[in-house]
DRENMARPA-419282 format. One record per residue (C-alpha): x, y, z. Coordinates in nm, 3 decimals, padded with zeros to 5 digits, m for minus. Layout:
BEGIN
R         x         y         z
R         X         Y         Z
...
***
This chain:
BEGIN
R         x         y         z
R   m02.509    00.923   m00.152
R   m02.151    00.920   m00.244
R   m01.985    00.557   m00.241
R   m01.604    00.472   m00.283
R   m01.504    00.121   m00.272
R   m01.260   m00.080   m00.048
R   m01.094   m00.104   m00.406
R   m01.124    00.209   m00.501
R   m00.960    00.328   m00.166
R   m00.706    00.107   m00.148
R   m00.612    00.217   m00.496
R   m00.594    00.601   m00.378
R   m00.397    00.592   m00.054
R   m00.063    00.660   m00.011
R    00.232    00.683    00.282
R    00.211    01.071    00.194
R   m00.121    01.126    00.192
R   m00.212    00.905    00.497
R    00.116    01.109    00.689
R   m00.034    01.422    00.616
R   m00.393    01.333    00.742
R   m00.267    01.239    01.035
R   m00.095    01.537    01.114
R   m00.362    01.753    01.092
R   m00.582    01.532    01.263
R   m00.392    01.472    01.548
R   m00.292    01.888    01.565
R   m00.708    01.894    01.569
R   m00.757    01.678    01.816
R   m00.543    01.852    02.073
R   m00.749    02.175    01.972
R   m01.095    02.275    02.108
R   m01.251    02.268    01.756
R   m01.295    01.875    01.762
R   m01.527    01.701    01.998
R   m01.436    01.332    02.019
R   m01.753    01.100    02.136
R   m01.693    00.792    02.362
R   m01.585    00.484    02.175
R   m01.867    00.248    02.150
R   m01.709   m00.131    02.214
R   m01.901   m00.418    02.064
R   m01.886   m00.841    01.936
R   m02.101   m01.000    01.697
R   m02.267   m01.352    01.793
R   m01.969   m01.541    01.820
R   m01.759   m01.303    02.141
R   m01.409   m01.343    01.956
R   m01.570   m01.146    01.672
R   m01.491   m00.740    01.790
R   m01.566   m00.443    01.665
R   m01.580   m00.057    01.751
R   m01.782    00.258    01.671
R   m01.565    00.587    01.666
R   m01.681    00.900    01.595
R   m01.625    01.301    01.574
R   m01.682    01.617    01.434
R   m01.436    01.916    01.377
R   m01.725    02.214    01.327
R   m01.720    02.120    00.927
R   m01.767    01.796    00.896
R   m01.897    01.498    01.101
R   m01.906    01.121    01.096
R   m01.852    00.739    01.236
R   m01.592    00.536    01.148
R   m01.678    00.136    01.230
R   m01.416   m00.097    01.236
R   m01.428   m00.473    01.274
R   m01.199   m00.707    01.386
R   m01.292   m01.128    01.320
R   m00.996   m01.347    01.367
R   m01.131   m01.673    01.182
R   m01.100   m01.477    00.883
R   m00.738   m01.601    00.857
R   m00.854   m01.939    00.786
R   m01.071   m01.798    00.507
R   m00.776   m01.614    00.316
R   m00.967   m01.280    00.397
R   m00.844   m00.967    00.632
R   m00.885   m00.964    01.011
R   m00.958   m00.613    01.026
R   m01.223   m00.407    00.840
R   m01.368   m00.050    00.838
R   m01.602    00.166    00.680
R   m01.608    00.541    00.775
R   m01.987    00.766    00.699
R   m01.991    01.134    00.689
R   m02.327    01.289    00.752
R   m02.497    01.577    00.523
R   m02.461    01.822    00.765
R   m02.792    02.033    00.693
R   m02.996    01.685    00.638
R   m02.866    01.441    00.918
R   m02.876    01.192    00.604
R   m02.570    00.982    00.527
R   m02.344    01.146    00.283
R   m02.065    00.963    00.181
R   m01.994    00.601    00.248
R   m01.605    00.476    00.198
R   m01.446    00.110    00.286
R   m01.127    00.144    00.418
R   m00.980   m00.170    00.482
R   m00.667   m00.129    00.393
R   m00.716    00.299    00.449
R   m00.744    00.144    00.827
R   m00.389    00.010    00.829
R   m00.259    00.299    00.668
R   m00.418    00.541    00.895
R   m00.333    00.344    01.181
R    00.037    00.365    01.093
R    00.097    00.704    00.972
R    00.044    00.819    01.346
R    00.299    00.627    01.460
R    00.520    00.795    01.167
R    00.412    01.166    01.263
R    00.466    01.096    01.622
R    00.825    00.868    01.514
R    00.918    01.177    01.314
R    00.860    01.411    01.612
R    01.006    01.209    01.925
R    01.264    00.954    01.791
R    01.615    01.023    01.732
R    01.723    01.155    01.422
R    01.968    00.921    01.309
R    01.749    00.605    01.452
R    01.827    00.309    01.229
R    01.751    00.014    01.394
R    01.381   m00.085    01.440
R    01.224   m00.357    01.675
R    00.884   m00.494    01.639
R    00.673   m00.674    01.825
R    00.419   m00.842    01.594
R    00.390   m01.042    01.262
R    00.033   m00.932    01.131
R   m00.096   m00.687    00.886
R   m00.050   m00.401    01.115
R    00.301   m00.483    01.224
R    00.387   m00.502    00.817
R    00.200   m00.125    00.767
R    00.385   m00.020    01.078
R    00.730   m00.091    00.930
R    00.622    00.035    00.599
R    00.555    00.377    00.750
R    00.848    00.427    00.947
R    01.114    00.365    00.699
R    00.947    00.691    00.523
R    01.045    00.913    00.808
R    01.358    00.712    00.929
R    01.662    00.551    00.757
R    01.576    00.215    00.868
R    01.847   m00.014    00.809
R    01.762   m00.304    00.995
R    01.412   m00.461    01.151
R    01.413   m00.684    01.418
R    01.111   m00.917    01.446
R    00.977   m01.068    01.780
R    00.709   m01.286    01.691
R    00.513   m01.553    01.902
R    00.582   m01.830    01.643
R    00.890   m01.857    01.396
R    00.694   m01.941    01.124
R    00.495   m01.626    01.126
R    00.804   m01.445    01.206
R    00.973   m01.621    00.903
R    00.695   m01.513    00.681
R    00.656   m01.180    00.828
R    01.063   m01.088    00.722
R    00.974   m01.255    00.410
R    00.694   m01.017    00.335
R    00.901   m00.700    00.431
R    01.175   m00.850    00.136
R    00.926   m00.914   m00.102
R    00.784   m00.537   m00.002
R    01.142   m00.415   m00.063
R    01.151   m00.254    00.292
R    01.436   m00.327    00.553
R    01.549   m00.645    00.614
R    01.419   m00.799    00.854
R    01.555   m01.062    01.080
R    01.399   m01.274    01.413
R    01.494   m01.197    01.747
R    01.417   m01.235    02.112
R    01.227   m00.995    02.267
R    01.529   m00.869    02.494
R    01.795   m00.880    02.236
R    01.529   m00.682    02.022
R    01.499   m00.370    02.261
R    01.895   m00.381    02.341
R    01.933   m00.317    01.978
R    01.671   m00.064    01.923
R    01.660    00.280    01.874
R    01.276    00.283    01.798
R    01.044    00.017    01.923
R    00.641   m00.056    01.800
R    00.441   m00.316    01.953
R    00.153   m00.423    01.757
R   m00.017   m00.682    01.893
R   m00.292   m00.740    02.091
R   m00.184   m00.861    02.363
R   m00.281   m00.826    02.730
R    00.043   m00.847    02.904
R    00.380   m00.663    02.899
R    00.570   m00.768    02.609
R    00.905   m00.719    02.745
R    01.089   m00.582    03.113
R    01.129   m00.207    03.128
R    01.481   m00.219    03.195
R    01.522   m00.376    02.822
R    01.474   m00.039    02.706
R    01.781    00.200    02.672
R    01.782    00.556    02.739
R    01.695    00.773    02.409
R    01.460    00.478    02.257
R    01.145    00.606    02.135
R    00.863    00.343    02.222
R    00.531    00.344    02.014
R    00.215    00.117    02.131
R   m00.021    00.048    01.887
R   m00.234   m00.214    01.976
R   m00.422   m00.123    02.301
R   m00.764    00.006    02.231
R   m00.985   m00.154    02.492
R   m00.990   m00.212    02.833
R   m00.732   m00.472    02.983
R   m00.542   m00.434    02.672
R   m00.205   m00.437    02.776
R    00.159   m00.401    02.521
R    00.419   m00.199    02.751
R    00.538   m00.268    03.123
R    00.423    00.001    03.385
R    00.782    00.052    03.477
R    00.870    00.188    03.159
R    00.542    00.411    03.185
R    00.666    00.510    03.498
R    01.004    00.660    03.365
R    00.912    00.781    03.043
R    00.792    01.126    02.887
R    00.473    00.990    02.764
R    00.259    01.138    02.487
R   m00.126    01.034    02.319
R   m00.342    01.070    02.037
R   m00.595    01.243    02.322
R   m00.540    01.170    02.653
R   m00.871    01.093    02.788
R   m00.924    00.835    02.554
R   m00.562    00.697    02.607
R   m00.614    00.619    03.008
R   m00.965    00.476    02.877
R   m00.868    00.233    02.672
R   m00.517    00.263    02.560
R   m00.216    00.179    02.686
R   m00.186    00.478    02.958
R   m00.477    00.303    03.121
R   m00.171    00.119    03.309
R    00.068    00.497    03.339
R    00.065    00.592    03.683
R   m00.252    00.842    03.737
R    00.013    01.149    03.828
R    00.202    01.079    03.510
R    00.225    01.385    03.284
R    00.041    01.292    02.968
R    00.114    01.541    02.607
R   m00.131    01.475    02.315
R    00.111    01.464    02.015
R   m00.072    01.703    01.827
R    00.007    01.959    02.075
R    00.359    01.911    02.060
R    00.413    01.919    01.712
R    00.427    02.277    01.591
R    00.599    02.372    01.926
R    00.972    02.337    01.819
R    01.064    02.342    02.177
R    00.840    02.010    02.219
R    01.062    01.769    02.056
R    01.054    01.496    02.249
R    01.431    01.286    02.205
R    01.709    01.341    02.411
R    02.004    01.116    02.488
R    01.856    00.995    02.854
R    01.503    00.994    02.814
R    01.255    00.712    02.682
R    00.974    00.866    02.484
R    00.669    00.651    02.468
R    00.389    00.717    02.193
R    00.054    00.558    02.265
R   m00.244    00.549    01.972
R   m00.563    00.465    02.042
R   m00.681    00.508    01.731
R   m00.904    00.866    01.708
R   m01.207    00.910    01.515
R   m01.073    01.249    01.389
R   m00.817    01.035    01.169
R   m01.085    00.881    01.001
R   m01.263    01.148    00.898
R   m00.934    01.365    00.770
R   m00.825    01.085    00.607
R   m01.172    00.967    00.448
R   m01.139    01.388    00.318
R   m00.843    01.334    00.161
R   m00.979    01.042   m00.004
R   m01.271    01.236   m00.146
R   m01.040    01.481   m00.254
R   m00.773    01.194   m00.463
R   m01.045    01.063   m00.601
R   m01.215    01.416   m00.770
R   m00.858    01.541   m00.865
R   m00.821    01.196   m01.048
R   m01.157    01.231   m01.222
R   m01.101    01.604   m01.347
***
C-alpha cells in the first residue's frame, strides 16, 4: 500500500496543479465515462461533529474520498476540516494508495471555483466580495486572484474580529487587500462574489446583485444548506459541478425545479458557452464531486514520483 502524508501533500500541491485537476475533472464529470455514487452523510458521537463519504470511478481508476468536518477543533489550534482520499487496486478490490489531504481539500475545493471564475466572470473583474472568514474563504481568495486581477477584496464576516484577522491573513499571504464591509455594500461593489460559509439562510437580497456579477456558492453540501437567495436563482444562468448532485444537496436544491441547470464541465471547451455578458448574473454552485478527489489525489501521485526520479 502506497501512503503519502498530510505533510507530504501539503508540500506538493500547488494553485496550478490543483486548477488543472479540476478542469479535467469537472470536463469528466459532465461525460458518460464517470459514474458518481450518492454522497454518504454522516456525524460522529457528538452531532456537531460531520463528515461525508464521496466516491467515483472514471473506467481507470476508482476510489472514496472522506472528509470530516469537527468545529471544536478551533479551540484546540487544529483544522476544522479533514480528508483522506483511497484508490482501490483495481484487479484486487484491496486498498491501493492512501493520501491525507487536508490542506489538498481546500485547494481542491477552490480551484473549481477558479476554473468555473475563469470561464463565467468578466474579464476585467477586479473587485471581489466574500462572504466568510475561515480557511476556505482564505483558499477561495487565494485561487481567484490566479485567474483574475484582483485588486480589491471585500470581507463580510459575522464578527469584526474574525473579519479583522481574516484581511490580516490575506496581507500577511501577500494577496489583495482586503477590507470589511456590509453585506449590501459588498455585492454593490462586486464584480465576482463567493460565499463560503455554512450557513442555512440567504446571505444577502437578490436585488444586491448587479447585472454581469458572476456569483460562486461554495458552501452548500447537505440538505437545508442554504448561501444564495432563490430570487437570484430565479434570474440567473445557473451552472454545477453535476447537476443531480447540486439539487441534492447543493445550493440548486433551492433553484426553481424548471430552472435550466449547465454542469461547468460541459461548458468549458464549448467557446460559444461562455457564460458573462453585460445583463446576466452567472451563478456557479460546487458541491464538491468525488471525481476531484481522485484527479487531484493522481496528480499528487504523479508530483511526488517526478520529485523522487
Amino acid at each position: 500500500m502506497h501512503f503519502i502524508s498530510e505533510e507530504t501533500s501539503a508540500r506538493l500541491v500547488t494553485r496550478a496543479l490543483a486548477f488543472d485537476a479540476a478542469r479535467a475533472a469537472l470536463v469528466a464529470a459532465a461525460s458518460q465515462a464517470v459514474s458518481t455514487f450518492p454522497v454518504v452523510l454522516g456525524h460522529g458521537t457528538a452531532p456537531e461533529n460531520r463528515f461525508s463519504i464521496k466516491s467515483a470511478s472514471d473506467g481507470t481508476l476508482a476510489g472514496v474520498k472522506i472528509g470530516s468536518y469537527w468545529p471544536g477543533n478551533s479551540a484546540r489550534g487544529l483544522p476544522r476540516h479533514n480528508s483522506v482520499i483511497l484508490f482501490f487496486d483495481q484487479e484486487r478490490g484491496r486498498i491501493d494508495t492512501v493520501i491525507e489531504a487536508g490542506l489538498v481539500n481546500a485547494y481542491r475545493t477552490a480551484a473549481a471555483d477558479a476554473v468555473a471564475v475563469d470561464h463565467l466572470a468578466r474579464p476585467d473583474a477586479a473587485t471581489l466580495a466574500v462572504f466568510g472568514t475561515g480557511n476556505q474563504a482564505f483558499h477561495e481568495v487565494a485561487a481567484l486572484a490566479e485567474v483574475r486581477q484582483i485588486r480589491r477584496v471585500l470581507v463580510v464576516g459575522r464578527s469584526p474580529e474574525a473579519t479583522a484577522a481574516f484581511c490580516a491573513r490575506l496581507a500577511r499571504a501577500g494577496l489583495p487587500a482586503g477590507q470589511p464591509a456590509a453585506a449590501r455594500e459588498a455585492c454593490a461593489a462586486a464584480e465576482i462574489i463567493v460565499t463560503a460559509t455554512p450557513s442555512r439562510a440567504p446571505l444577502f437580497d437578490a436585488d444586491w446583485v448587479r447585472p454581469g456579477t458572476h456569483v460562486s456558492a461554495m458552501g452548500a453540501d447537505g440538505p437545508g444548506k442554504q448561501e444564495l437567495p432563490p430570487a437570484l436563482l430565479a434570474r440567473a444562468r445557473l451552472y454545477c459541478d453535476d447537476p443531480e448532485q447540486s439539487r441534492r444537496i447543493g445550493e440548486m436544491q433551492h433553484a426553481p425545479a424548471e430552472a435550466p441547470l449547465c454542469a461547468i464541465g460541459a461548458a468549458l471547451d464549448d467557446p460559444g458557452a461562455r457564460g458573462w455578458a453585460a445583463d446576466t448574473v452567472t451563478v456557479f454552485d460546487s458541491s464538491g464531486l468525488s471525481i476531484q478527489d481522485l484527479y487531484i489525489a493522481r496528480a499528487l501521485v504523479a508530483a511526488e514520483r517526478s520529485a523522487a526520479a
